[in-house]
LODRENPA-871411 format. One record per residue (C-alpha): x, y, z; residue in three letters. Coordinates in steps of 0.1 Angstrom, whole numbers, padded with zeros to 4 digits, always signed. Layout:
N
XYZala
...
//
This chain:
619
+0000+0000+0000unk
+0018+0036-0007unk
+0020+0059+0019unk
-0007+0086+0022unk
+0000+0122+0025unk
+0014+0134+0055unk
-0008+0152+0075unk
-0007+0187+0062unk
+0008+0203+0099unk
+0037+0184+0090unk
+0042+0194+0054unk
+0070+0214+0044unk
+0059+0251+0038unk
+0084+0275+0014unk
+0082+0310+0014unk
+0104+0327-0003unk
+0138+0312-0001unk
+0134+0291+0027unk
+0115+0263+0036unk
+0099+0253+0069unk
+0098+0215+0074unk
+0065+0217+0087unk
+0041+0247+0101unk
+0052+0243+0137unk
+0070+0278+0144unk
+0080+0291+0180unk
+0065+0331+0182unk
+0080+0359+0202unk
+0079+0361+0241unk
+0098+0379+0261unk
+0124+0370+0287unk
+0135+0397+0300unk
+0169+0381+0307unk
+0193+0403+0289unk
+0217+0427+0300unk
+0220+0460+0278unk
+0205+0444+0248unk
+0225+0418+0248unk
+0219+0376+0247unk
+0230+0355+0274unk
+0234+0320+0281unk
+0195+0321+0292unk
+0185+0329+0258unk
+0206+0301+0241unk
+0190+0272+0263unk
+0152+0287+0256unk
+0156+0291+0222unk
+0178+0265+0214unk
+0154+0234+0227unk
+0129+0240+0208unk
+0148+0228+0173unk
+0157+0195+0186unk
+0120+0193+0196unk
+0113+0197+0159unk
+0100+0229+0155unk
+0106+0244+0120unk
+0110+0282+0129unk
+0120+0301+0161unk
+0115+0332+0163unk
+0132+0357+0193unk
+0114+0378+0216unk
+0111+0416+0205unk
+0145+0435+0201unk
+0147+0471+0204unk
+0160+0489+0171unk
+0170+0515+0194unk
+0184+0515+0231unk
+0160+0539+0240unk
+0131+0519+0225unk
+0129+0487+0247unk
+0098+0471+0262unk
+0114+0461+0293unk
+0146+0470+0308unk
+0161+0438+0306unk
+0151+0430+0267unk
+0170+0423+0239unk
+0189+0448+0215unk
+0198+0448+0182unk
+0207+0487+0176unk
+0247+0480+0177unk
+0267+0456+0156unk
+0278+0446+0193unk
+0246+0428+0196unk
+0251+0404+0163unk
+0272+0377+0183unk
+0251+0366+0207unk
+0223+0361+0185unk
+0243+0344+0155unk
+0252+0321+0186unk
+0217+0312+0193unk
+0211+0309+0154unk
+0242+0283+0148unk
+0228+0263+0173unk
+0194+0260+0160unk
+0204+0256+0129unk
+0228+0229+0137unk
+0198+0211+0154unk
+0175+0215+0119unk
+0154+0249+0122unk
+0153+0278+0110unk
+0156+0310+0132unk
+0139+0346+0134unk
+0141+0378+0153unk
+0111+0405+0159unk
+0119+0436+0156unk
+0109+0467+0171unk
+0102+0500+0187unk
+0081+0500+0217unk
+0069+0541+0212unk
+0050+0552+0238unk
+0050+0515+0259unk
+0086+0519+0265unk
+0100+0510+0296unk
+0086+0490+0320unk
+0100+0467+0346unk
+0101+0430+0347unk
+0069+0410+0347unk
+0082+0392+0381unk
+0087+0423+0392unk
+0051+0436+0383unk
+0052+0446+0348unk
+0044+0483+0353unk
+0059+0513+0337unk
+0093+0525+0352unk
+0087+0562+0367unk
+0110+0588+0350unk
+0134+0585+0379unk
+0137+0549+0372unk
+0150+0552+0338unk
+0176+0580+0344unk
+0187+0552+0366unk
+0188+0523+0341unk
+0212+0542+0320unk
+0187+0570+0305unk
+0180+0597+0292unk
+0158+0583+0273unk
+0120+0596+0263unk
+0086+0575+0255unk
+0079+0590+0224unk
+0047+0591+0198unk
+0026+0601+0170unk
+0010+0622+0196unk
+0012+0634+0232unk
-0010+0606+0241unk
-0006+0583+0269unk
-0008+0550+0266unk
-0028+0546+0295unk
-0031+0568+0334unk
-0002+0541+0341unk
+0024+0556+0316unk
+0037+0591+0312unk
+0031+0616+0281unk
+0050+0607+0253unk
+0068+0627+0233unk
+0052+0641+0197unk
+0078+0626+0172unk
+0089+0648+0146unk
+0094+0643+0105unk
+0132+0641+0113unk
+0129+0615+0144unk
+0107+0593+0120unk
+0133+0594+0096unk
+0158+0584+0121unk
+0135+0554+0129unk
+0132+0544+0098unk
+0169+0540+0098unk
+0172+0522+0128unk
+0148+0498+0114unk
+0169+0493+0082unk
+0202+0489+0100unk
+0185+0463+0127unk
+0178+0443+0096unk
+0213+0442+0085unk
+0225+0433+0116unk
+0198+0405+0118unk
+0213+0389+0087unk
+0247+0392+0097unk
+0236+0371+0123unk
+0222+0342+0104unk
+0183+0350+0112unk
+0165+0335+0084unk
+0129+0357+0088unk
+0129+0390+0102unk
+0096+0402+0118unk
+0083+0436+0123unk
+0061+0444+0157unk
+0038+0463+0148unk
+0013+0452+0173unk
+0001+0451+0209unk
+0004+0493+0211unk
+0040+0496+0199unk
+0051+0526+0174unk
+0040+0518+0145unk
+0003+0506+0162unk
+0003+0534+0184unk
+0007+0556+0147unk
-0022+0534+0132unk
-0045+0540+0159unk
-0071+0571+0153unk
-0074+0570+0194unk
-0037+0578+0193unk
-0026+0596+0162unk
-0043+0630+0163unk
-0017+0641+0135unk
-0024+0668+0111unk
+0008+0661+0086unk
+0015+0637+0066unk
+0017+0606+0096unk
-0019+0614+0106unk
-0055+0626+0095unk
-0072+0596+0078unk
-0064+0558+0076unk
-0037+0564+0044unk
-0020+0588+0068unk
-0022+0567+0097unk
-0004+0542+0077unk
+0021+0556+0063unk
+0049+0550+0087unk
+0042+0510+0089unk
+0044+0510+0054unk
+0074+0530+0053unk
+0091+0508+0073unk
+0084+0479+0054unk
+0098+0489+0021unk
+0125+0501+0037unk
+0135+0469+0055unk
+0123+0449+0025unk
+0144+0463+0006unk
+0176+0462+0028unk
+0168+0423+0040unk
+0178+0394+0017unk
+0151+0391-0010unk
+0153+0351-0004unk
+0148+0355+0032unk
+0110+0359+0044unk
+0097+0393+0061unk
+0069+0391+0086unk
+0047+0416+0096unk
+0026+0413+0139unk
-0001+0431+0133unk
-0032+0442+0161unk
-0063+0435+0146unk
-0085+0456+0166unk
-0085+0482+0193unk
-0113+0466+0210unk
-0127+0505+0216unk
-0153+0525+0201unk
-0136+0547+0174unk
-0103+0527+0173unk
-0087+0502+0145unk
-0112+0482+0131unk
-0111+0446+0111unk
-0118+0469+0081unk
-0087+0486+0085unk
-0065+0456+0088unk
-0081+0440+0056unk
-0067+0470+0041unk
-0037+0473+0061unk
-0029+0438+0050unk
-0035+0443+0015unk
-0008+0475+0014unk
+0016+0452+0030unk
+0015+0422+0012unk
+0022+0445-0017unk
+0048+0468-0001unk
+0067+0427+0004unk
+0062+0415-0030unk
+0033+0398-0020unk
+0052+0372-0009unk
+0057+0376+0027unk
+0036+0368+0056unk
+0013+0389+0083unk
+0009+0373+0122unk
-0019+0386+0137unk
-0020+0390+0170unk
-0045+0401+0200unk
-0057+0436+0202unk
-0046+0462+0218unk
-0059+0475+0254unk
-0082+0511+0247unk
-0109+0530+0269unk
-0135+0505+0262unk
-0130+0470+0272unk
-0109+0445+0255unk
-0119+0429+0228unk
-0092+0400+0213unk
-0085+0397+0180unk
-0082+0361+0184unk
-0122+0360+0194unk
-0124+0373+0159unk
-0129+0352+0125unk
-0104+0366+0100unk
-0123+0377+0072unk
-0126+0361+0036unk
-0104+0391+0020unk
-0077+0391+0051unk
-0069+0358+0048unk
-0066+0361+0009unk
-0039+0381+0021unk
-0017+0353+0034unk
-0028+0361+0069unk
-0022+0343+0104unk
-0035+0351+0134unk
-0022+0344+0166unk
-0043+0327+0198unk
-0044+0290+0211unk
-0039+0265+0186unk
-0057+0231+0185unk
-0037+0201+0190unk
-0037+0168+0166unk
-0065+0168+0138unk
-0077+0205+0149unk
-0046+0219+0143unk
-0042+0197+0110unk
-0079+0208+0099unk
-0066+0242+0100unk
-0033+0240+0083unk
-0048+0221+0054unk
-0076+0245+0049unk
-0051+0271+0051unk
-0066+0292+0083unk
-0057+0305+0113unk
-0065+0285+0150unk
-0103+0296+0159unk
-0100+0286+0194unk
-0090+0314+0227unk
-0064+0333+0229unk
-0034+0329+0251unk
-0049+0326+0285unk
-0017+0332+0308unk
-0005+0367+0315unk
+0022+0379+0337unk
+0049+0359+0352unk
+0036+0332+0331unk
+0039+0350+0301unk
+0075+0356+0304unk
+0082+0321+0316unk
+0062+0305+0287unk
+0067+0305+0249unk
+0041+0305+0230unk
+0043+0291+0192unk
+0023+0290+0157unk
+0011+0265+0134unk
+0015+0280+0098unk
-0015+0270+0080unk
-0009+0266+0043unk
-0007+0300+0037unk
+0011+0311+0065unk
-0016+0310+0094unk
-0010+0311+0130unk
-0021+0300+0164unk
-0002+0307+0198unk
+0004+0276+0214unk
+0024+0274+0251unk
+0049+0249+0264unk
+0025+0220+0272unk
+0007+0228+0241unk
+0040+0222+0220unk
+0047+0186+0233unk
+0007+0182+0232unk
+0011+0187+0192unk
+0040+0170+0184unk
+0026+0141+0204unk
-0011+0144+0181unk
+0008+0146+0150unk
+0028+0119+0156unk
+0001+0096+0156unk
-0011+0115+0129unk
+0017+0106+0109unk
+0017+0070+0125unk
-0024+0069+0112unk
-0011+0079+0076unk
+0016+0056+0072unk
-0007+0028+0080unk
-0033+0043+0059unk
-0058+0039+0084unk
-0087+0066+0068unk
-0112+0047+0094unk
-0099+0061+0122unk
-0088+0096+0107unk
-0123+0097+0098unk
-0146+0083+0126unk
-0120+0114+0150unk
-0129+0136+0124unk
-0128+0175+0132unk
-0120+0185+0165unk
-0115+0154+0183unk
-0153+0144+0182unk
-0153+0107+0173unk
-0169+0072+0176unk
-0196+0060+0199unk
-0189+0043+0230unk
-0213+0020+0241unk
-0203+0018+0279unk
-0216-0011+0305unk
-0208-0008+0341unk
-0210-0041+0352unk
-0212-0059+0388unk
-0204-0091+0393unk
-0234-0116+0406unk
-0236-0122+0444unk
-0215-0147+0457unk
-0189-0149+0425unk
-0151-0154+0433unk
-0139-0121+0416unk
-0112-0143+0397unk
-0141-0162+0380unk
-0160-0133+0373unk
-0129-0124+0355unk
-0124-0155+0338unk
-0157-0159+0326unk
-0159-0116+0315unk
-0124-0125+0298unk
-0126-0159+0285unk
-0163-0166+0272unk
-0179-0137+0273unk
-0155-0112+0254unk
-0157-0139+0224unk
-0193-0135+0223unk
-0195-0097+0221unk
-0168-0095+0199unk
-0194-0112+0176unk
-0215-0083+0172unk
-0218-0067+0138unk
-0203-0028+0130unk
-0182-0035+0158unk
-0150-0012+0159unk
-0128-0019+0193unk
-0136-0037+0224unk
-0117-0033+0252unk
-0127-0046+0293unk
-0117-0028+0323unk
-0110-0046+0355unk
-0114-0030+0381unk
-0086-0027+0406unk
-0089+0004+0425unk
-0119+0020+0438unk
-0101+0050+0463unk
-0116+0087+0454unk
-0074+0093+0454unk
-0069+0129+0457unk
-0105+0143+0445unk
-0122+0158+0470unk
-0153+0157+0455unk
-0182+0133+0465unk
-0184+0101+0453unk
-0212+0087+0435unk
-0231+0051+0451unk
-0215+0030+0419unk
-0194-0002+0431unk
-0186-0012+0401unk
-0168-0048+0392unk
-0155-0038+0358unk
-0163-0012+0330unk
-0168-0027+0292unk
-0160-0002+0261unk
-0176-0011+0227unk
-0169+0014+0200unk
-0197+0022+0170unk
-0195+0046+0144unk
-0228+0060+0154unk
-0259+0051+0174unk
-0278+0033+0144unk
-0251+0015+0145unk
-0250+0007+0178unk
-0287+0002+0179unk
-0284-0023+0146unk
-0256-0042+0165unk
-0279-0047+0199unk
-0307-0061+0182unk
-0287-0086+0154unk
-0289-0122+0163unk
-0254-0123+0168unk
-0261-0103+0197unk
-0281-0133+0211unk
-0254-0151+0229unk
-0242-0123+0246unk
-0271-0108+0262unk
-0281-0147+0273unk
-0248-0151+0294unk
-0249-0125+0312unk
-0269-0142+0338unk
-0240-0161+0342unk
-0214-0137+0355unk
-0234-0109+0361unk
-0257-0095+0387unk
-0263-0061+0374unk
-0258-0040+0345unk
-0262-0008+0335unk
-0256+0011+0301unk
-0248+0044+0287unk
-0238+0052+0249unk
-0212+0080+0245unk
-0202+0106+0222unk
-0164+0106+0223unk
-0142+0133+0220unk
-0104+0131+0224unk
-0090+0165+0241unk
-0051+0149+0247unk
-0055+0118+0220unk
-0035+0089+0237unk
-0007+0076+0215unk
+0005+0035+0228unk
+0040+0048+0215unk
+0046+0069+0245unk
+0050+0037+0268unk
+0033+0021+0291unk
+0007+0038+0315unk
-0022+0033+0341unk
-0059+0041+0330unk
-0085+0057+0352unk
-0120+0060+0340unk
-0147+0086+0360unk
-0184+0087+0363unk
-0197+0121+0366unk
-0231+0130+0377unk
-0239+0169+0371unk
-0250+0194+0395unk
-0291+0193+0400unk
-0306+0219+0388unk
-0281+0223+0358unk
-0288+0218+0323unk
-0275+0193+0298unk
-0265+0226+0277unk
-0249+0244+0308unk
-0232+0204+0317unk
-0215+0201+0281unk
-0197+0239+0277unk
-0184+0236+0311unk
-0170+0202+0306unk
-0163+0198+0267unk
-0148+0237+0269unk
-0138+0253+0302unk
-0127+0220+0317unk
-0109+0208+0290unk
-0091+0240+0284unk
-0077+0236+0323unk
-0068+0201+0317unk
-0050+0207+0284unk
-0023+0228+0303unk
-0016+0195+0332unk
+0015+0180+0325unk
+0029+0149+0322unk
-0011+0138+0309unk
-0006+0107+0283unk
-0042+0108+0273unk
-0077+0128+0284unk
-0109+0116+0267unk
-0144+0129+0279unk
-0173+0108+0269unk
-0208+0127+0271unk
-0237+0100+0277unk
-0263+0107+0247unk
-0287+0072+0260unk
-0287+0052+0289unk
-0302+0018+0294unk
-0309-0003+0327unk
-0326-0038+0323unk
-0335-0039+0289unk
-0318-0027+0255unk
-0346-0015+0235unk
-0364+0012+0255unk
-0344+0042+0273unk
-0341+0045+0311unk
-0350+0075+0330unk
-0320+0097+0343unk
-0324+0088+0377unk
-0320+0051+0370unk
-0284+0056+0354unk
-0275+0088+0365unk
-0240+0092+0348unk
-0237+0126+0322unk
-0203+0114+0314unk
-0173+0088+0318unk
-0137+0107+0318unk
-0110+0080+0302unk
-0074+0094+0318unk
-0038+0080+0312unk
-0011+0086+0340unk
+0024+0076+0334unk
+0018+0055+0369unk
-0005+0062+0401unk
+0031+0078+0421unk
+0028+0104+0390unk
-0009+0108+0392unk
-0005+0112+0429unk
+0020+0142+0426unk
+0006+0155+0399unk
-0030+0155+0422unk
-0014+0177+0449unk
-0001+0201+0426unk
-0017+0235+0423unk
-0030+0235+0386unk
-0044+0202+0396unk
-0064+0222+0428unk
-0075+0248+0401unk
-0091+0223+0382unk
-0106+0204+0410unk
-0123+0239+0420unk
-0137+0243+0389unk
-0153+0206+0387unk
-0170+0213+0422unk
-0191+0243+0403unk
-0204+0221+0376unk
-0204+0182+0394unk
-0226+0165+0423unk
-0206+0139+0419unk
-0171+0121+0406unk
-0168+0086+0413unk
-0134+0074+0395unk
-0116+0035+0394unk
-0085+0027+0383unk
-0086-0004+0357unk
-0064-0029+0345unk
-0074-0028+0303unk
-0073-0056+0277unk
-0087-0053+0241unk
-0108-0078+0229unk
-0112-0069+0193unk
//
């Protein structure tokens, strides 16, 4: 059988000269770890391990064109030739290690100095940057602040522009003298040039200001000038805002058009990352909230956020489109600890995606690529979008009074599994023994079930499910359960994969969870908080093999043909968790992202009643 095409998150992408060997890139973040502008050892180690983790593209955290023009005081530089050796050391190494490398570019304007986000983020007080070496001046298109926090910046002037654009143009050089293969330009999250595209901002009357051409002008300045003085084989990126997220700021409108003039000022063959919006009067609004538009992503447009992991995240590249979940949810210290990445759709689209989210991608699309290999289309198909997949037919079984537990086993294992495995439509069978029934760190209340063992029977849907209980091969089945079993309830389950387990990552322990809602709450109000919030929290728990949440759609208690009330199975879902071991689960149970989650599954749960299981597939 030839192989089928790679999944397309893993296919090369060229732009330009250079190609990407697959659309996982590594986006901006700041350390603030340098000294003076300049890289240190710290910088090397963060950067550097994400090529052997087989990211195609890093890119560095924001350097200042000029040394007046930094984020935070301890960012990096590149306005003096000085600076090119430290980062051509971080470039040698990650290109010795197969990736490509990048550097953002930028001038912070009116945001310009602020401390440390360990040591609260907020804007340094005049004094306080006379002492980090000043003078230096927040400047801007006008005497605007960007908020009560910061001072008045200074209204730039024609020849202070000019000397911007420079700075721009020589950071560029610099930037290929040190090996970078794409250069990016901030213009985002309320630097310079955003601060100059902004009508709340720019209250201009020359040439810099007035109307939206005005107001653009300087972005697109700078991006012919630095086109023209970077390598015309090497890619130029452009981080855009989308939206102010306040009444009479920068619209979606104007970054359709934005876009356009960019793409055109680069040849039309470069790329724009867009990212969240910027803070204004009104409350935030985040770009990544936002669908791109038809015409923006014509333009080759990204956009930054969370990106799905596995078959989302390959949905998305093949359809060429940017991540359409949330975006970046830490902020802070976590912010400057974390990086945060991109999946490059086909034409250059990108979603944010953390630490946790990295390994949680490469792990999905290897088993992605192990799935087209085998050219297993079933199972890419029956996942489908979004991690939704099969049917699971789930019976929670006791064993009948008075049965030795070891031949309840035998029988379950021996002549029972061969009769079930009979049914027609069939997809997997697996049993779980039970071998554990402690509540083992939760510290919610447990449900009444004391259960002997948990079968799993997988369906492509419910008529097939249905078609499969009432064959005649079904016959034998249902007649020997008398013979092992004293009670049995059933629930069928809509399956959806939110950390998609992959056998290749060794051996672990399984742990499978009845929930029961809260009363009073609605199926509706059950489903977000699980299938969204509470997935979102667990996606971000390290060290998690595999997280499945199956959503009971039918239940069943004595017979198979007529439904059962709620009350007589009442289960709204069955979580299916892998653990490297219990000692790992344990730790990872008295951690405190673990104690976040748990406080969030006491506002939406009565009750969670897990067991540990020992698991065997049938068929």
């Amino acid at each position: 059988m030839p192989d089928a095409p790679a999944p397309a998150v893993l296919r090369p992408l060229t732009i330009r000269g250079r190609t990407l060997k697959n659309r996982v890139v590594i986006s901006p973040m700041c350390q603030h770890a340098g000294a003076d502008g300049f890289a240190a050892d710290w910088h090397l180690v963060h950067y550097g391990k994400f090529a052997p983790g087989g990211a195609a593209l890093v890119l560095t955290e924001s350097a200042a064109v000029c040394s007046g023009s930094r984020v935070g005081v301890a960012d990096l530089g590149i306005w003096s030739d000085a600076h090119v050796p430290g980062l051509k050391r971080i470039a040698d190494f990650v290109h010795a290690n197969g990736a490509l490398m990048g550097v953002q570019i930028a001038h912070s304007g009116r945001k310009a100095w602020s401390h440390p986000l360990w040591h609260g983020g907020q804007a340094m007080r005049p004094e306080e940057i006379d002492a980090a070496g000043g003078p230096w001046r927040r400047v801007g298109p006008s005497p605007i602040a960007a908020s009560a926090e910061w001072t008045v910046p200074g209204e730039l002037s024609a020849a202070e522009i000019d000397d911007i654009r420079r700075a721009h143009v020589e950071a560029a050089r610099r930037a290929d003298a040190a090996g970078m293969d794409v250069l990016e330009l901030h213009y985002g999250h309320g630097c310079l040039a955003a601060s100059f595209l902004s009508p709340l901002s720019n209250r201009r009357t020359d040439g810099y200001g007035g109307d939206r051409a005005g107001r653009m002008r300087l972005a697109l300045e700078i991006a012919r000038d630095v086109r023209a003085a970077w390598p015309a084989d090497k890619p130029l990126f452009a981080r855009l805002s989308c939206v102010d997220g306040a009444e009479g700021g920068w619209g979606m409108d104007d970054t359709v058009v934005l876009a356009a003039a960019l793409k055109a000022a680069g040849g039309g063959r470069d790329r724009l990352l867009l990212g969240r919006a910027v803070r204004g009067d009104a409350p935030l609004q985040r770009a990544a909230r936002l669908r791109l538009p038809g015409p923006l992503r014509r333009t080759g447009a990204g956009r930054g956020g969370r990106a799905c992991a596995g078959r989302g995240a390959d949905h998305h590249a093949g359809a060429g489109r940017g991540d359409r979940g949330r975006g970046a949810r830490r902020s802070g210290r976590h912010r400057a600890r974390r990086a945060r990445g991109s999946v490059l759709a086909r034409e250059g689209c990108a979603g944010a995606v953390g630490g946790r989210g990295f390994r949680r991608l490469a792990r999905a699309a290897r088993r992605l690529a192990v799935e087209a290999r085998a050219g297993d289309a079933q199972a890419a198909g029956r996942r489908g979008r979004g991690g939704r997949g099969v049917i699971a037919r789930f019976g929670l079984l006791r064993k009948a009074a008075g049965l030795p537990e070891a031949e309840f086993d035998r029988h379950w294992r021996e002549a029972h599994g061969p009769l079930a495995a009979r049914m027609p439509g069939l997809r997997a069978y697996q049993q779980h023994r039970v071998v554990n029934r402690d509540q083992f760190g939760i510290s919610a209340a447990r449900g009444a079930w004391e259960l002997d063992g948990l079968s799993e029977l997988h369906f492509d849907d419910l008529g097939a499910m249905r078609a499969a209980i009432a064959s005649p091969a079904f016959g034998g089945a249902l007649k020997d359960e008398a013979a092992f079993l004293g009670d049995v309830h059933l629930v069928a389950c809509e399956t959806h994969e939110v950390v998609p387990f992959d056998a290749g990552d060794g051996p672990c322990v399984t742990r499978l969870t009845l929930l029961r809602r809260k009363r009073g709450m609605s199926v509706a109000e059950f489903r977000h908080e699980w299938l969204e919030v509470h997935a979102a929290m667990v996606r971000d728990w390290p060290d998690v093999p595999g997280y499945a949440q199956n959503v009971v759609v039918d239940r069943w208690h004595g017979g198979r043909e007529e439904s059962a009330p709620y009350d007589a199975v009442p289960v709204d879902g069955i979580v299916a968790f892998r653990f490297r071991d219990e000692a790992t689960a344990a730790r990872l149970y008295a951690s405190e992202i673990v104690a976040r989650t748990q406080v969030h599954a006491k506002s939406f749960l009565e009750e969670i009643t897990p067991f540990f299981v020992e698991t065997r597939r049938i068929a």
